[in-house]
Structures are given as structure tokens and as C-alpha cells.
C-alpha positions as a Markdown table, in Angstrom:
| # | Residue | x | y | z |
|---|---|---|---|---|
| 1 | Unk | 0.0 | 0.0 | 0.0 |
| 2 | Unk | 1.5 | 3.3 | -0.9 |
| 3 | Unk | 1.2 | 5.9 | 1.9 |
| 4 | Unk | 1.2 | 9.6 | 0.8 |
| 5 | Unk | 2.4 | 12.4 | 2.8 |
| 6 | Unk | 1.6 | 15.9 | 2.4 |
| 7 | Unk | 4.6 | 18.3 | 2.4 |
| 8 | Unk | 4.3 | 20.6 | 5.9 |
| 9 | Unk | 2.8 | 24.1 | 4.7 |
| 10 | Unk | 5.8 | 26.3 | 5.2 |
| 11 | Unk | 5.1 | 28.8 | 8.3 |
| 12 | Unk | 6.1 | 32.0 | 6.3 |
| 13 | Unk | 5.5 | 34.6 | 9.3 |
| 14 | Unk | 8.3 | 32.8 | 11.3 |
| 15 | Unk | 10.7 | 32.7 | 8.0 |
| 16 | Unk | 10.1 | 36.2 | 7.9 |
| 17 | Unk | 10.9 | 37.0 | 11.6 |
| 18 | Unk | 14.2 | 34.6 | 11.0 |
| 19 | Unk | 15.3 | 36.9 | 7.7 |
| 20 | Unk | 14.4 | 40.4 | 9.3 |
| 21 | Unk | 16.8 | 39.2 | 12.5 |
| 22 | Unk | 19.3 | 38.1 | 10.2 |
| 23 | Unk | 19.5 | 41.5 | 8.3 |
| 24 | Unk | 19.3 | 43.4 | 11.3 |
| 25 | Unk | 22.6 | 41.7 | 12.2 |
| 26 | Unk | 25.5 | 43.2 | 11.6 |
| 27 | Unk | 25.6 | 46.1 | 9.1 |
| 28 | Unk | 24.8 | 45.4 | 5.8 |
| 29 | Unk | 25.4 | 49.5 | 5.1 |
| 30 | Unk | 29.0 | 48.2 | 5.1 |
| 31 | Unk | 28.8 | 46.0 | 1.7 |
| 32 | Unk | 25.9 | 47.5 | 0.4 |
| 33 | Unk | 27.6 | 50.9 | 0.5 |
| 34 | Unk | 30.0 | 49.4 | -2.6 |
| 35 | Unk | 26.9 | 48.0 | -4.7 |
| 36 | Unk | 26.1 | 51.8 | -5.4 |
| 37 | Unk | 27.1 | 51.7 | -9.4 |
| 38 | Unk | 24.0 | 49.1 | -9.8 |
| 39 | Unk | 21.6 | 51.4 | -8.3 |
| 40 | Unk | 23.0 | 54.2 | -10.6 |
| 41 | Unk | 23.0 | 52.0 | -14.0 |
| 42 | Unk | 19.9 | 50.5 | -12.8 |
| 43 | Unk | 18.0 | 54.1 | -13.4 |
| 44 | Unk | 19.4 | 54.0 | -16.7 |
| 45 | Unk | 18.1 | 50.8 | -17.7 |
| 46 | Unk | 14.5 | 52.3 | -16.3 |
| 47 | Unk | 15.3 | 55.2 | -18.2 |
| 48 | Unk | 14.1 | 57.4 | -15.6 |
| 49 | Unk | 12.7 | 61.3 | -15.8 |
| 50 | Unk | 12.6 | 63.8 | -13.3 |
| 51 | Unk | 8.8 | 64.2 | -12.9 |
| 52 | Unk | 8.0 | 60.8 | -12.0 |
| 53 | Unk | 7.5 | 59.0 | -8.6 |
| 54 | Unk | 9.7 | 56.0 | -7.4 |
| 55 | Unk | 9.8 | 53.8 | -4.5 |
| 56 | Unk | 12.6 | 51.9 | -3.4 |
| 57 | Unk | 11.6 | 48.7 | -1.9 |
| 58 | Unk | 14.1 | 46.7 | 0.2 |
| 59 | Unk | 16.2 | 49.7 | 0.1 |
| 60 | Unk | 18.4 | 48.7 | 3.0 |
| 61 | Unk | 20.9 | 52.0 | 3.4 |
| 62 | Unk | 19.6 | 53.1 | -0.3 |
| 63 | Unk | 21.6 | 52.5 | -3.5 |
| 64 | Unk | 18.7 | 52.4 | -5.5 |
| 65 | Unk | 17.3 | 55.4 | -3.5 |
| 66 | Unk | 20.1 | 57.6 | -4.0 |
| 67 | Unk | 20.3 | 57.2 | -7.6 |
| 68 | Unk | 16.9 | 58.5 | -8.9 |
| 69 | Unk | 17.0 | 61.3 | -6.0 |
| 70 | Unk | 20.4 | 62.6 | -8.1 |
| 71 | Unk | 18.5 | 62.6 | -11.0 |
| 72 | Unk | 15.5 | 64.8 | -9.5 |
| 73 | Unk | 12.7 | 62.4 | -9.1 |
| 74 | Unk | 10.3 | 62.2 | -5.9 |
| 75 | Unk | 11.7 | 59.2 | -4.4 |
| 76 | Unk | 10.1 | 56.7 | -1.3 |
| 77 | Unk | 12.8 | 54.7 | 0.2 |
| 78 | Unk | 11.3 | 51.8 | 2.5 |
| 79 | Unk | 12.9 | 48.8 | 4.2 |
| 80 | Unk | 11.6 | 46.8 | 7.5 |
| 81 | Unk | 15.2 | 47.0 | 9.1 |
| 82 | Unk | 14.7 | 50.7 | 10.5 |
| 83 | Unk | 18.7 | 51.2 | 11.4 |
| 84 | Unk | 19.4 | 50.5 | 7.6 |
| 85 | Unk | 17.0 | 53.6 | 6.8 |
| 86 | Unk | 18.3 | 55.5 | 9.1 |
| 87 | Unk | 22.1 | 54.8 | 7.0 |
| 88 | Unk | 20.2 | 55.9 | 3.8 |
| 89 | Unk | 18.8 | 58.7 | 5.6 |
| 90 | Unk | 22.2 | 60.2 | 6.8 |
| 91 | Unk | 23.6 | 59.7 | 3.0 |
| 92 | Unk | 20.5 | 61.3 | 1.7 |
| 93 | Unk | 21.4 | 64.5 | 4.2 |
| 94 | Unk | 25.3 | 64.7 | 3.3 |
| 95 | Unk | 24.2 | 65.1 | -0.3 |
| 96 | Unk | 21.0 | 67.1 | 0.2 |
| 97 | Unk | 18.6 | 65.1 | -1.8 |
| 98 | Unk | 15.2 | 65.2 | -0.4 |
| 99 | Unk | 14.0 | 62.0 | 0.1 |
| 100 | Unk | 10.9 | 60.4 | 2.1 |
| 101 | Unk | 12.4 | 57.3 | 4.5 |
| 102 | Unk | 9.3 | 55.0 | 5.8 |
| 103 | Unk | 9.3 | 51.5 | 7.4 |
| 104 | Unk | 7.4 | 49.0 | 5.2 |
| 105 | Unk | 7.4 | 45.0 | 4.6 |
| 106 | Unk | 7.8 | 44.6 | 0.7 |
| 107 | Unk | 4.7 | 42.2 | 1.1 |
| 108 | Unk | 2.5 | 44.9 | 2.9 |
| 109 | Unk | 3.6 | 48.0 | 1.4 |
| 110 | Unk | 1.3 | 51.0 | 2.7 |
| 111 | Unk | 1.1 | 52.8 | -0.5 |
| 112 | Unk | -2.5 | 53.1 | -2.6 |
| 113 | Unk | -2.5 | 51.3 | -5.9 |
| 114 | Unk | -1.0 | 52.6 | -9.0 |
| 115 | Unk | 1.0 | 54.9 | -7.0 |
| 116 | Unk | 4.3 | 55.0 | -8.2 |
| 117 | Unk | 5.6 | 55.4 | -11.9 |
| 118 | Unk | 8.6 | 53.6 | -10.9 |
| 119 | Unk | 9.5 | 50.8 | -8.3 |
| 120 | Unk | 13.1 | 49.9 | -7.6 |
| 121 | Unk | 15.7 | 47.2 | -5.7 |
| 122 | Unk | 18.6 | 46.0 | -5.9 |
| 123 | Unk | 19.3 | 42.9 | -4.3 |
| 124 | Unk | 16.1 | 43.6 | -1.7 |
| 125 | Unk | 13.2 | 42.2 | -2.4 |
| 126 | Unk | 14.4 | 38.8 | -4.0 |
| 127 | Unk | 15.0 | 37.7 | -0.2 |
| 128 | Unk | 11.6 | 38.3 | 0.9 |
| 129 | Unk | 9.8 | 35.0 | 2.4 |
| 130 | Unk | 6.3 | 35.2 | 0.1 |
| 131 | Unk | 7.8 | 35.7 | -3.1 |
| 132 | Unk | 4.7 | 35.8 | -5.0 |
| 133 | Unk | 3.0 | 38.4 | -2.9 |
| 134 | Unk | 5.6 | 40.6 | -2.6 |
| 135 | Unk | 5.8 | 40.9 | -6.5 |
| 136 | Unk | 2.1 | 41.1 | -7.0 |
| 137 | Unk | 2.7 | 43.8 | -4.2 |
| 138 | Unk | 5.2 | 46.0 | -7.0 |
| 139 | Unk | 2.7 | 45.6 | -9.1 |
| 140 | Unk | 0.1 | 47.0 | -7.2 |
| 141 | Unk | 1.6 | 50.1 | -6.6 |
| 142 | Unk | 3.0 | 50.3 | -10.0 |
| 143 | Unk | 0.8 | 52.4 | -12.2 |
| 144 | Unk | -0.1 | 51.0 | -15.5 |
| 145 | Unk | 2.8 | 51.5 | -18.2 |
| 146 | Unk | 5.0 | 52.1 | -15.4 |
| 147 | Unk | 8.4 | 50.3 | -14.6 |
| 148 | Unk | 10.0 | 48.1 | -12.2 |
| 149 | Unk | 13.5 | 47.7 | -11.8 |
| 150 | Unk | 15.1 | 44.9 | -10.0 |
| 151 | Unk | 18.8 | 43.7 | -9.8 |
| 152 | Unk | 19.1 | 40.3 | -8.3 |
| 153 | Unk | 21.4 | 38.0 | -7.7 |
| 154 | Unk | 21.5 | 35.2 | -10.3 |
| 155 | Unk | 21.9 | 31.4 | -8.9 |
| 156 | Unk | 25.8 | 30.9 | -10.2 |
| 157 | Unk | 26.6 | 34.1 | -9.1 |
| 158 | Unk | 29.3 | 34.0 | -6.1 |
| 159 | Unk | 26.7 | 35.8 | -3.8 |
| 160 | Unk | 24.9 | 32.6 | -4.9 |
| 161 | Unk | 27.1 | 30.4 | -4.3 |
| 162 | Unk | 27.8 | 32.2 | -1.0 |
| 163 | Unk | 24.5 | 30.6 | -0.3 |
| 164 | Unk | 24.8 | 27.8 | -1.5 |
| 165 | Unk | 28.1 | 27.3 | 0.6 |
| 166 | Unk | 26.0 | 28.6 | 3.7 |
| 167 | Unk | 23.3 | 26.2 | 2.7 |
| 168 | Unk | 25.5 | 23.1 | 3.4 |
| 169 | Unk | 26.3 | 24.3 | 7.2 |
| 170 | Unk | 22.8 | 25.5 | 8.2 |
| 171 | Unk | 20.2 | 24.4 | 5.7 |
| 172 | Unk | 17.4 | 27.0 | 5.0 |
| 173 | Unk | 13.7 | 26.4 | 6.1 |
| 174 | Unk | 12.2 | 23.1 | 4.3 |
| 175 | Unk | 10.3 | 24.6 | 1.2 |
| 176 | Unk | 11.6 | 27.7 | 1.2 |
| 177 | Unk | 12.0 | 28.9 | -2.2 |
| 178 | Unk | 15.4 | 30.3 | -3.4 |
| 179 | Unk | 16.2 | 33.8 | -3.2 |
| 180 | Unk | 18.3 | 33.5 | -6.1 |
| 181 | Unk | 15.2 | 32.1 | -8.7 |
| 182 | Unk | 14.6 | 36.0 | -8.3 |
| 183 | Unk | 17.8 | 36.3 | -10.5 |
| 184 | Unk | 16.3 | 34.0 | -13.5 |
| 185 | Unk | 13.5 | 35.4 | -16.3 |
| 186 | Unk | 12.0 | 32.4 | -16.3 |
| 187 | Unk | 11.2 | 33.0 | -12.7 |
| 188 | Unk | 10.1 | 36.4 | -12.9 |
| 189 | Unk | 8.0 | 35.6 | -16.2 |
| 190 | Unk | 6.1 | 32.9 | -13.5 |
| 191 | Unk | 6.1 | 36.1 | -10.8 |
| 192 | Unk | 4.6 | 38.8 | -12.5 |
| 193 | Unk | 2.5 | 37.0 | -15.1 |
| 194 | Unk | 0.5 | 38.1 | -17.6 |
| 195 | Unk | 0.0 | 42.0 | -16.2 |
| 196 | Unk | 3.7 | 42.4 | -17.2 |
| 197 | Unk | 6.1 | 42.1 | -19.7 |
| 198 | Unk | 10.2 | 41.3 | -18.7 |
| 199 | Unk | 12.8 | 42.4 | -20.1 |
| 200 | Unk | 15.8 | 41.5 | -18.5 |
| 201 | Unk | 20.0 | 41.0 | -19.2 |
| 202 | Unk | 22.4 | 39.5 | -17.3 |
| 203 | Unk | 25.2 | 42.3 | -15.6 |
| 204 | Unk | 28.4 | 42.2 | -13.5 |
| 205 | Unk | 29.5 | 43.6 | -10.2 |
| 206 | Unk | 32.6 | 43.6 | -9.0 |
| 207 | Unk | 33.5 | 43.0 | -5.7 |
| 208 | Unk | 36.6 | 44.9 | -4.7 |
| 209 | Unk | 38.4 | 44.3 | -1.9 |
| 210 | Unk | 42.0 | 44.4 | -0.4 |
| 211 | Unk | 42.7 | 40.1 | -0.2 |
| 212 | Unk | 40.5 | 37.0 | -0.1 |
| 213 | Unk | 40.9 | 37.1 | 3.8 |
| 214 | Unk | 39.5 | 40.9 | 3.2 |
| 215 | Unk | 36.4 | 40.3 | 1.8 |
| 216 | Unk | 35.8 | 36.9 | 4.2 |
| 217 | Unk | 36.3 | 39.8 | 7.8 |
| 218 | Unk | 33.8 | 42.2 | 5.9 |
| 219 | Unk | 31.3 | 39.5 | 4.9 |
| 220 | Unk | 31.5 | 37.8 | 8.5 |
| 221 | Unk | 31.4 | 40.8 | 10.4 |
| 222 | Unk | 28.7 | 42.9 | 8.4 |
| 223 | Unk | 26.9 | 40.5 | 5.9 |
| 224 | Unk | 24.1 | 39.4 | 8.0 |
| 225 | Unk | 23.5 | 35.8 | 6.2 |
| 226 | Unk | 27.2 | 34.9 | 6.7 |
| 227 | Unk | 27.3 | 36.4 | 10.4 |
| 228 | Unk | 24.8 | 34.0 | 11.6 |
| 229 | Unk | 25.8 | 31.4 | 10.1 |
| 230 | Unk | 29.3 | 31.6 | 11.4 |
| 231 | Unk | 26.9 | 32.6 | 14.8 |
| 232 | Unk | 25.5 | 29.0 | 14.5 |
| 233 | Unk | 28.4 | 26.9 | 14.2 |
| 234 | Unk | 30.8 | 25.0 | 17.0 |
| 235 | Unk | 34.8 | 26.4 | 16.4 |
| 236 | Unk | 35.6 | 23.3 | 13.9 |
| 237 | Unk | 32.4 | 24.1 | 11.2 |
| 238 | Unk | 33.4 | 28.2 | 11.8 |
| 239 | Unk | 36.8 | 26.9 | 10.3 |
| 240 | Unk | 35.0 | 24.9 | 8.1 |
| 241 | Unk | 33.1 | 27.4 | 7.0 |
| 242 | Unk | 35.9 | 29.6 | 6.5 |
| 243 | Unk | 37.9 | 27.3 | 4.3 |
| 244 | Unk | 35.1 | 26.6 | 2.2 |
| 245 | Unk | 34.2 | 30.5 | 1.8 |
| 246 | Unk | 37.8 | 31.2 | 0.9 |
| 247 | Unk | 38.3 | 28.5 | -1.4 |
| 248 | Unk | 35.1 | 30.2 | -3.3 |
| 249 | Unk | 36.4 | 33.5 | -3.2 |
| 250 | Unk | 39.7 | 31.9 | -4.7 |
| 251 | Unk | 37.7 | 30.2 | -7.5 |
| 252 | Unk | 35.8 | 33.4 | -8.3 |
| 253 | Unk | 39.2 | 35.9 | -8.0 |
| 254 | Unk | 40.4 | 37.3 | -11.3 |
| 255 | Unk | 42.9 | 39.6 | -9.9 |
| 256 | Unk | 46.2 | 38.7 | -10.4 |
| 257 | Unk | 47.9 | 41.3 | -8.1 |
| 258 | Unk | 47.5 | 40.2 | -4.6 |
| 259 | Unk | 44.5 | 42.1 | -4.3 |
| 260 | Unk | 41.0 | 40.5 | -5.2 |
| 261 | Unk | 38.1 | 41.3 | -7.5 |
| 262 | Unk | 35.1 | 38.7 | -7.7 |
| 263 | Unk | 32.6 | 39.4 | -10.6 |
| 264 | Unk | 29.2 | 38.8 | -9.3 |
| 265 | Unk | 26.5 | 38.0 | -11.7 |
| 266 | Unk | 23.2 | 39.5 | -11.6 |
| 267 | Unk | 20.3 | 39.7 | -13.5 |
| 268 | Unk | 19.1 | 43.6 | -14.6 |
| 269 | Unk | 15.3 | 43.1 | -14.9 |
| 270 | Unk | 12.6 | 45.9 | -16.7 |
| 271 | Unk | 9.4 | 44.7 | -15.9 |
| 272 | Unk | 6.6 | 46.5 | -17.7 |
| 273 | Unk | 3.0 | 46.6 | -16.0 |
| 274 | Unk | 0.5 | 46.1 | -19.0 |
| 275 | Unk | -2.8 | 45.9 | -16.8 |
């Protein structure tokens, strides 16, 4: 007799409260303050105008927020990690861009529908738990004809493999979708559906940094993902850990000067509401 067994419905609230811990750790301003060229190129790719309306979503300390408030446009910046705001908010100040900060969950945004002419983020809202309702939430506040822009980490990407590598130490939440899916069109095709069009291209980032060793201290002292996983492990898997991280950053290394530079994939996505 064949015995079936439903797969446990994944308790999404409690993923949540996990990730929003997790990127409270540590200080992401510290590593996202160098992803600042995709947020600029990002507006480009949007082709953005001065006399439209944008909201950042999963802003944490604003490199896609900064980028349209340069180029004039009334810009929302909203994350649910409040000291990450408050990191875009001093940046906004020392350049004098007026822009509105606001605490919001990317699957709940408090904004009316058809709100915005323009919703951005970069390497935000592809970590959210309920991946289909926080893109039908972009959507939503996305007028019609209007653009989203998303850069996201694709799944051969060394932040992917970061994860991956992660993944093999403390395993994520049984049935918990991939961030990195966000970084396919295939993915985002299934997301958005048939209110949007896609138009997407894949992109690199380089990761700068002084030596492999470098770029392992920032990411386990800032990066909250890779701080609690070290945080989880007993002294042998931390060393573990650490091997395996550096042996990644050696794979991905194309500097051939002592110094290292990591090209990190992404995907650069244009979605296009239709309806």
C-alpha cells in the first residue's frame, strides 16, 4: 500500500521574523555601501525622468534610492530593518537630496495602488519570504505603463554560491524557495504573469576588496546571512566554514595582483505593467 504524505505548509511569518533578524545583524550599510554603481546603471536601464514617482523597496541604506534622488525624481525609500534607513537617511542628508524614508514590509507595502511610476531594488526584495505576494505587491503600486526595476542576484553568481556554501552548514527552512530564482527570467515571467512584460539582461559587479581574507572579515562581520551562520556553528564548522568561503572566493578571484576582484552575476530586470 503506498502511503502519501503531504509536504508541511511552510510557516512564512516565522521565516520572515528569522530573515528580518538576520539583516538586522550586523551592518549590511557596510557592503551595500559598494553595490552603489548598480543602483545608478539601474535608473538608466529604467530610463528614468525627473517628474516621476519611485519607491525603493528593500532599500536597506539606499543605492537604489540615491540614484533617482540625483536625478530629480520624488523618491520613497522603505525597508523593515529601520537602522538600515536611518544609514540611507544620513547619506541622503550629506548630499542634500530630499528623500521620504518609511518603514514598510515589501509584502504589505502601505502605499495606494498605481501609486508609483517607478519601483526599484537592488538585491532587496528577491530575499523576501512570500515571493509571489511581494511581487504582486510591486505591481500593485505600479501604475499601469509604469516600470520596475530589480537587480538580483542570479543562482551561479558568487553571492549565490555564498548561499549555496552557507546552505551546506545550516540548511534553510524546508520549502523555502530560493532567493536567487529572483535572479532568472523564467522565474520572474512565472512572478509577475500576464499584467507584465520582462525584459531582462544579465550584468556584473565587481567586488573589490583588499585580499580573499578581506572580503571573508567584511562579509562575517557585516553581511548578516554569513554572520549567523558563522553565529550558528561550533569552532571546527566556523573553520570549516571559513575554508570553504575562501576557497570560493579563490575560484571566483580574477585579480592577479595580490589584491581580489570577484565578478558577481546579476540579472538587470525591466518589468513593464501592461494591466
Amino acid at each position: 500500500m503506498n502511503v502519501q504524505t503531504e509536504t508541511p505548509a511552510v510557516d512564512l511569518a516565522a521565516v520572515k521574523a528569522r530573515q528580518q533578524a538576520t539583516w538586522s545583524s550586523g551592518d549590511y550599510a557596510i557592503v551595500g555601501t559598494t553595490l552603489q554603481i548598480v543602483g545608478e546603471t539601474l535608473c538608466e536601464a529604467v530610463d528614468l525622468r525627473s517628474n516621476q514617482r519611485v519607491l525603493d523597496v528593500a532599500a536597506g541604506n539606499g543605492n537604489a534610492t540615491l540614484a533617482p534622488a540625483r536625478r530629480f525624481a520624488d523618491v520613497v525609500s522603505t525597508d523593515y530593518v529601520g537602522a538600515l534607513l536611518e544609514r540611507g537617511r544620513e547619506r541622503a542628508a550629506a548630499e542634500r537630496l530630499p528623500v521620504t524614508f518609511q518603514e514598510a514590509d515589501a509584502e504589505n507595502l502601505p502605499f495606494p495602488d498605481r501609486r508609483f511610476d517607478v519601483v526599484l531594488s537592488t538585491f532587496g526584495v528577491m530575499f523576501t519570504a512570500d515571493q509571489r505576494r511581494a511581487a504582486n505587491e510591486l505591481l500593485r503600486v505600479c501604475r499601469v505603463g509604469g516600470k520596475i526595476g530589480l537587480a538580483n542576484w542570479t543562482p551561479d553568481s558568487f553571492v549565490g554560491n555564498i548561499f549555496k556554501t552557507i546552505g551546506k552548514y545550516v540548511p534553510p527552512a524546508p520549502g523555502v524557495k530560493s532567493p536567487a530564482l529572483w535572479g532568472t527570467e523564467t522565474h520572474l515571467a512565472a512572478l509577475f504573469g500576464p499584467r507584465a512584460s520582462v525584459a531582462a539582461k544579465s550584468k556584473h559587479f565587481n567586488f573589490r576588496y583588499k585580499s580573499r581574507e578581506h572580503l571573508l572579515e567584511i562579509f562575517r562581520t557585516y553581511y548578516g546571512p554569513v554572520l549567523k551562520a558563522f553565529g550558528a556553528l561550533d569552532a571546527d564548522k566556523q573553520q570549516a566554514l571559513a575554508a570553504d568561503m575562501l576557497a570560493l572566493v579563490d575560484r571566483f578571484n580574477t585579480a592577479t595582483d595580490g589584491t581580489l576582484v570577484v565578478p558577481g552575476e546579476y540579472l538587470e530586470a525591466v518589468i513593464t505593467r501592461n494591466g
